[in-house]
C-alpha positions in Angstrom: -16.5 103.1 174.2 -13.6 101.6 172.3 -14.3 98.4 171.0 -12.0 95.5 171.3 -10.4 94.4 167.9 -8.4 91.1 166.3 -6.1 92.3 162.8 -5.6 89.3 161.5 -2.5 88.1 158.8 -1.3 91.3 158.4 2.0 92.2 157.9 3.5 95.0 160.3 6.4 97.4 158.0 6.3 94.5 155.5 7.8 92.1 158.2 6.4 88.4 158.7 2.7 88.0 158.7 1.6 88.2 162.7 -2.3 88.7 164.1 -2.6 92.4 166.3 -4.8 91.8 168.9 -6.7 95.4 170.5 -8.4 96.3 173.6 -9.1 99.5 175.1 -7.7 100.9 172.1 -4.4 99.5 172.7 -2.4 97.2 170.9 -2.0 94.0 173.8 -0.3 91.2 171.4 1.2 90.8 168.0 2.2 87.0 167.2 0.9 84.8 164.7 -2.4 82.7 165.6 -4.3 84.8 168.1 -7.4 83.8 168.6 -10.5 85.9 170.1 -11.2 84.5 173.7 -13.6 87.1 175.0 -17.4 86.5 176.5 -20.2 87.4 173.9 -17.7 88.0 170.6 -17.1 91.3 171.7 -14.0 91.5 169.5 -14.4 92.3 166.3 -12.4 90.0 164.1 -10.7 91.5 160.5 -8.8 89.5 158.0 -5.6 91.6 156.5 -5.0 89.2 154.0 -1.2 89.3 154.3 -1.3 93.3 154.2 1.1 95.7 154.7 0.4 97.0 158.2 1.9 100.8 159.2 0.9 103.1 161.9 -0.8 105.9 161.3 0.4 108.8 159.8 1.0 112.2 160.8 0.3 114.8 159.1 2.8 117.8 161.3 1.9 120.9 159.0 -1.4 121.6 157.7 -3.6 124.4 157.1 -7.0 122.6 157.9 -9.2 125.7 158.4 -8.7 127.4 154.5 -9.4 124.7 152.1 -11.8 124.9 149.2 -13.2 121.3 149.6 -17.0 120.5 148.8 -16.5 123.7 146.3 -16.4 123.9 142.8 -13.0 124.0 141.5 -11.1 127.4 142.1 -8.9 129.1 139.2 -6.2 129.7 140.6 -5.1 133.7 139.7 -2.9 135.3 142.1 -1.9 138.7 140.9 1.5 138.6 141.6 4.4 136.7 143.1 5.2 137.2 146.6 3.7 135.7 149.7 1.6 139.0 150.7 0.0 138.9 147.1 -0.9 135.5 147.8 -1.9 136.5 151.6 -4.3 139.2 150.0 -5.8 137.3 147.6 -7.0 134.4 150.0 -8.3 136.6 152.3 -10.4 138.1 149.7 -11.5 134.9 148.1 -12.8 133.7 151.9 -14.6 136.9 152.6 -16.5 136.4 149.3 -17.2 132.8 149.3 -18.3 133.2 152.8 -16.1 129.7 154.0 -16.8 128.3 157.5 -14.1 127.4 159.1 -15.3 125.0 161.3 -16.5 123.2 157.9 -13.7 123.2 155.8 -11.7 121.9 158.7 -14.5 119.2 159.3 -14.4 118.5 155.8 -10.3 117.8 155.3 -10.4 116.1 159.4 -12.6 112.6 157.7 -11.0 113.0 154.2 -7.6 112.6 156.2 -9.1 110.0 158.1 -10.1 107.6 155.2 -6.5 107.6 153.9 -4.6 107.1 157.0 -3.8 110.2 159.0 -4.4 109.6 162.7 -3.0 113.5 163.6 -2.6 116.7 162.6 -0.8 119.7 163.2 -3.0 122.6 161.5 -1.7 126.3 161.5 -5.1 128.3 161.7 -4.9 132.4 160.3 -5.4 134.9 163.0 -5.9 138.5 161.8 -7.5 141.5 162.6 -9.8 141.1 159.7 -11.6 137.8 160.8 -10.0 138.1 164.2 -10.3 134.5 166.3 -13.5 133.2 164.2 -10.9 130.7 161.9 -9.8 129.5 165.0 -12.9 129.1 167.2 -13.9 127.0 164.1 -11.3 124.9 164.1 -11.3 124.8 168.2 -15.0 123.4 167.6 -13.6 120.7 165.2 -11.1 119.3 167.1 -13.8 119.1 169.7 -16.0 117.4 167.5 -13.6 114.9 166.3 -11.4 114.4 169.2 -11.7 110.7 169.5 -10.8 109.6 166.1 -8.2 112.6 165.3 -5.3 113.6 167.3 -4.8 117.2 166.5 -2.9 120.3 167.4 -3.0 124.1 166.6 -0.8 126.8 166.1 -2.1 130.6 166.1 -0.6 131.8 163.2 -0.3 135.3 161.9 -1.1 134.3 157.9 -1.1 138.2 157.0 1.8 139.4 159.0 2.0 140.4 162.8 3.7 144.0 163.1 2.5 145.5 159.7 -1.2 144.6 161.3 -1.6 146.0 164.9 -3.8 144.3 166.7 -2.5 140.9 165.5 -0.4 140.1 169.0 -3.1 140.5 171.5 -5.2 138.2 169.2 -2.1 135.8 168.8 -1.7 135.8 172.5 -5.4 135.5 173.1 -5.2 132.4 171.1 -2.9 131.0 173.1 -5.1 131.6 176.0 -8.0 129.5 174.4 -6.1 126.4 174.0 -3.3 127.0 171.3 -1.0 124.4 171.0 2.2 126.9 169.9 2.5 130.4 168.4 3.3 130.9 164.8 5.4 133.0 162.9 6.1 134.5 159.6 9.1 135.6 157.7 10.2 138.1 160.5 12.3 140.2 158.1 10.2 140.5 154.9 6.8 140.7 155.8 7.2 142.3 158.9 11.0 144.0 158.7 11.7 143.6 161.8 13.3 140.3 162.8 14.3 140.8 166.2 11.1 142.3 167.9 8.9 140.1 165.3 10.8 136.9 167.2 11.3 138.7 170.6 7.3 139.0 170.8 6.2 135.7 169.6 9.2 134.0 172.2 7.8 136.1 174.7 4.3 134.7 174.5 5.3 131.4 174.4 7.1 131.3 177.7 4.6 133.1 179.1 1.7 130.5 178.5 4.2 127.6 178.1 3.4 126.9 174.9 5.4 125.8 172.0 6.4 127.6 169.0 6.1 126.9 165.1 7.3 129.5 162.4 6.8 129.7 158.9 10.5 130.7 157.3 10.2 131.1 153.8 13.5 133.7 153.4 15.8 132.5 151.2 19.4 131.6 151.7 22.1 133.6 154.2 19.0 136.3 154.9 16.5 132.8 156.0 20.2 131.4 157.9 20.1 134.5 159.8 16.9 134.1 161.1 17.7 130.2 161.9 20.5 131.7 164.1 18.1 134.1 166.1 15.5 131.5 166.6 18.5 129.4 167.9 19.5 132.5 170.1 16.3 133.0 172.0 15.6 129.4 172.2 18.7 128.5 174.6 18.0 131.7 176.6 14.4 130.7 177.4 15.5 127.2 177.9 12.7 126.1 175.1 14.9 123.3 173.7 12.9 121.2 172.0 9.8 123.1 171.8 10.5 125.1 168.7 9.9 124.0 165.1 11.1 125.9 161.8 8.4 125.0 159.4 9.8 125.2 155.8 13.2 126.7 155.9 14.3 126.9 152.5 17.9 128.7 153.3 19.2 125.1 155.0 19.2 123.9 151.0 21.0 127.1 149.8 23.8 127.8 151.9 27.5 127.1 151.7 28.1 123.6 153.3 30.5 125.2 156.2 27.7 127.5 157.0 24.8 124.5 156.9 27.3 122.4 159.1 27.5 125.4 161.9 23.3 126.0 161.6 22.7 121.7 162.1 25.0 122.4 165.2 22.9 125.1 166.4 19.8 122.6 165.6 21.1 120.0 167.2 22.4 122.2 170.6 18.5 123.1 170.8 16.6 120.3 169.0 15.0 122.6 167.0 12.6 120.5 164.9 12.5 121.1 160.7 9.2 120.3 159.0 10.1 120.1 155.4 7.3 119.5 152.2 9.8 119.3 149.7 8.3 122.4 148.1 8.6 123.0 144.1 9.7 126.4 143.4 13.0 126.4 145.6 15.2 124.3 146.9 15.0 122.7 150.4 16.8 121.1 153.4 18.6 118.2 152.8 16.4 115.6 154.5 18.9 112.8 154.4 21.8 115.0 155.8 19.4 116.1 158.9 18.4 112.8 159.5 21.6 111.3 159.7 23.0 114.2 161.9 20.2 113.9 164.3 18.2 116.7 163.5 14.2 116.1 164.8 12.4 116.6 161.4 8.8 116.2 160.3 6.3 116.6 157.2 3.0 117.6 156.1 0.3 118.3 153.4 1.0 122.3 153.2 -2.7 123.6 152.5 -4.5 121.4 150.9 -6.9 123.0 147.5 -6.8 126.2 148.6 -6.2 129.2 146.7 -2.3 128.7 147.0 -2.1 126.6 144.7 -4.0 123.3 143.2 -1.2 120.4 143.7 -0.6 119.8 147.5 -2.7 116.4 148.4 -4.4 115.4 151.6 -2.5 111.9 150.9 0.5 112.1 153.1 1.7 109.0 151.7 2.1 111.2 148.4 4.4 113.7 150.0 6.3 110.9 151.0 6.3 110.0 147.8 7.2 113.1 146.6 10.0 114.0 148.9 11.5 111.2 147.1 11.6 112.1 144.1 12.2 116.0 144.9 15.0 114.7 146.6 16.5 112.6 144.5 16.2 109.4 146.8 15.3 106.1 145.3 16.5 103.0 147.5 14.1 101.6 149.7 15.7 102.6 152.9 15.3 106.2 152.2 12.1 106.1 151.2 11.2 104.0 154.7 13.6 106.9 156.2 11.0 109.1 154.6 8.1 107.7 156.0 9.3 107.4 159.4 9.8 111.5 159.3 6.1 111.1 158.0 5.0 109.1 161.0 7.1 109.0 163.7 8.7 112.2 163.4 5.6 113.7 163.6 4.6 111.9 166.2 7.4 113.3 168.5 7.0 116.7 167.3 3.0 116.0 168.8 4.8 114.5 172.1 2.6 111.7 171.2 4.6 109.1 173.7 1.9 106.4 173.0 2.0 106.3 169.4 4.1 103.5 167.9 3.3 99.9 166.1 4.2 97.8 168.7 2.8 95.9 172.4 1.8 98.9 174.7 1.3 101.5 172.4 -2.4 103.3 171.3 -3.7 101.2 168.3 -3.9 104.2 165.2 -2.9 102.1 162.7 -3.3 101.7 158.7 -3.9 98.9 156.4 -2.8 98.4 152.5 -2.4 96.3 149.6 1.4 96.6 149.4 4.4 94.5 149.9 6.3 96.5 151.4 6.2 100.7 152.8 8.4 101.8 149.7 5.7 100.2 147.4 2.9 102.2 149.1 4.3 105.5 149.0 5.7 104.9 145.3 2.4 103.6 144.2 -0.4 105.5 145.5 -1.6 102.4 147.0 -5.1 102.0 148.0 -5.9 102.3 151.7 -7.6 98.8 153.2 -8.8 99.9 156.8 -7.9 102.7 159.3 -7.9 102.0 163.0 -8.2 104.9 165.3 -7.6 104.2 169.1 -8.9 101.0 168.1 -11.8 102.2 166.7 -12.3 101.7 162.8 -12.4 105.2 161.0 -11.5 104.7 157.5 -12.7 101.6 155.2 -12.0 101.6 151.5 -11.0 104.8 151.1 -13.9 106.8 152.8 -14.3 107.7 156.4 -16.0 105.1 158.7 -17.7 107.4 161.3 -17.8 104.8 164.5 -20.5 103.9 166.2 
């Protein structure tokens, strides 16, 4: 049952200290000097201490079933430089440690929960060499965990989809056990061939009515190209708005007439971009989609895994990081930031109830900051998080309820 609950002097975005009074889960007043009227103190009462109050975030691209946490720390030693070398390596390194999905995605599920993040998105592998076991693992923690975590999942075809037969009819089989949306990968260098690659996946996702999300990594007018078939099949099947393009790296590298005609095309479909802000090659320019109108989103990326050692379950450090990758410094575009962090996330999850105001669900996070540029520039400790109303996160570390 969700338990009532009275936020008092806290400080919603860094505006003027108000009380947020709960029930059911759902915020029912925000106004300075509340007080809790109910029969036999059933609402529990917490002082913010004049804290910065923000909702909670969303976390729209992950990779919750592959992370190495509770291990020892992995050296990281991938033979060689493109995304298949990187692809075969994991896929060794899980069949030999043995990892359960359904406990590494446990695991990163309450380590996201202590510092803030209320949902996920998480792109789980699908092969033929461990078949649907990754994602009956992580069908079993959202299960587990499905009143304190919103979360979604995308089938996604890590090791390629066409260069491994048998990779469809476990995609679309997926799909049939409660994915969210159908991945893709790189249609013209992993799997050279662009148009059936994208015919297929399209296919399945009007079939079952599901929505799509594809990993683009190609670079420049090669990744462009791709943009504009994605664009293609999604006005044919009517699918506007149900189709994200998860890193696309060629919307930073191409000639500004060319990125002007591709944010049309984005805009005509409300294709959504989920951008990390990635290291190694230049990315969309975040503030130019925003301002065009362009949905967009963010995410942690895999988190410890053998990818790479950096990427941090803290999405307030990719906001924080997006910043400086992106060479924004005033306050507003770091608060333009985190809403792409929060609520841009939470419309890609057609979460219509999520929101830090009267009426919406309560998932909400509590800090020592003045204001929302100070906690993503900081690393600022996290006070409280509030899932539903119920409190999952306290200090830091997950709060299982009771």
């Amino acid at each position: 049952m969700t338990a009532n609950l009275l936020l008092k002097n806290v400080r919603p975005m860094g505006r003027e200290t108000v009380d947020v009074l709960i029930r059911a889960g759902v915020i029912v007043q925000m106004a300075a000097g509340i007080e809790a009227e109910d029969e036999g103190g059933k609402t529990a009462v917490f002082d913010g201490q004049n804290q910065l109050l923000l909702p909670g975030l969303v976390n729209a691209h992950a990779h919750i079933d592959k992370n190495l946490l509770g291990w020892p720390w992995h050296k990281n030693q991938v033979p060689g430089p493109r995304i298949r070398d990187y692809v075969d390596n994991e896929r060794r390194v899980r069949r030999e440690m043995g990892l359960s999905a359904q406990v590494q995605s446990a695991r990163e599920v309450e380590a996201s929960l202590a510092l803030g993040t209320t949902h996920i998105r998480t792109h789980v592998d699908i092969d033929t060499e461990a078949g649907l076991a990754h994602f009956e693992g992580v069908l079993a923690t959202r299960e587990a965990y499905r009143e304190v975590m919103t979360m979604q999942t995308v089938a996604f075809p890590q090791s390629g989809m066409l260069i491994r037969p048998g990779t469809v009819e476990l995609l679309e089989e997926a799909v049939k056990m409660g994915a969210d949306a159908i991945g893709g990968l790189d249609p013209s260098t992993v799997d050279r061939d662009p148009v059936r690659h994208l015919d297929i996946i399209f296919a399945i996702a009007d079939r079952h009515g599901v929505e799509l999300d594809i990993h683009l990594h190609e670079p420049g007018t090669l990744g462009a190209f791709a943009v504009e078939l994605i664009a293609e099949r999604t006005k044919a099947l009517g699918l506007q708005g149900k189709v994200t393009i998860s890193h696309v790296f060629c919307l930073g590298q191409v000639e500004e007439s060319y990125l002007n005609q591709l944010i049309d095309l984005l805009l005509e479909n409300q294709i959504t971009i989920m951008s990390l802000g990635s290291g190694r090659a230049d990315f969309p320019p975040l503030k130019r989609l925003y301002a065009a109108g362009v949905p967009l989103c963010t995410g942690t990326d895999g988190v410890r895994d053998t990818w790479g050692p950096f990427n941090q379950i803290d999405l307030l450090d990719r906001v924080r990081l997006l910043g400086y990758r992106s060479g924004l410094r005033k306050d507003e575009d770091v608060e333009m930031l985190l809403d792409i962090a929060t609520h841009g996330g939470a419309r890609l999850m057609g979460d219509g109830d999520y929101g830090l105001a009267v009426g919406k669900r309560a998932d909400l996070l509590l800090l020592p900051a003045d204001t929302p540029t100070e906690a993503a520039a900081t690393r600022t400790p996290r006070t409280l998080v509030v899932k539903g109303g119920r409190v999952v996160g306290k200090n830091g570390r997950y709060f299982p309820p009771k």
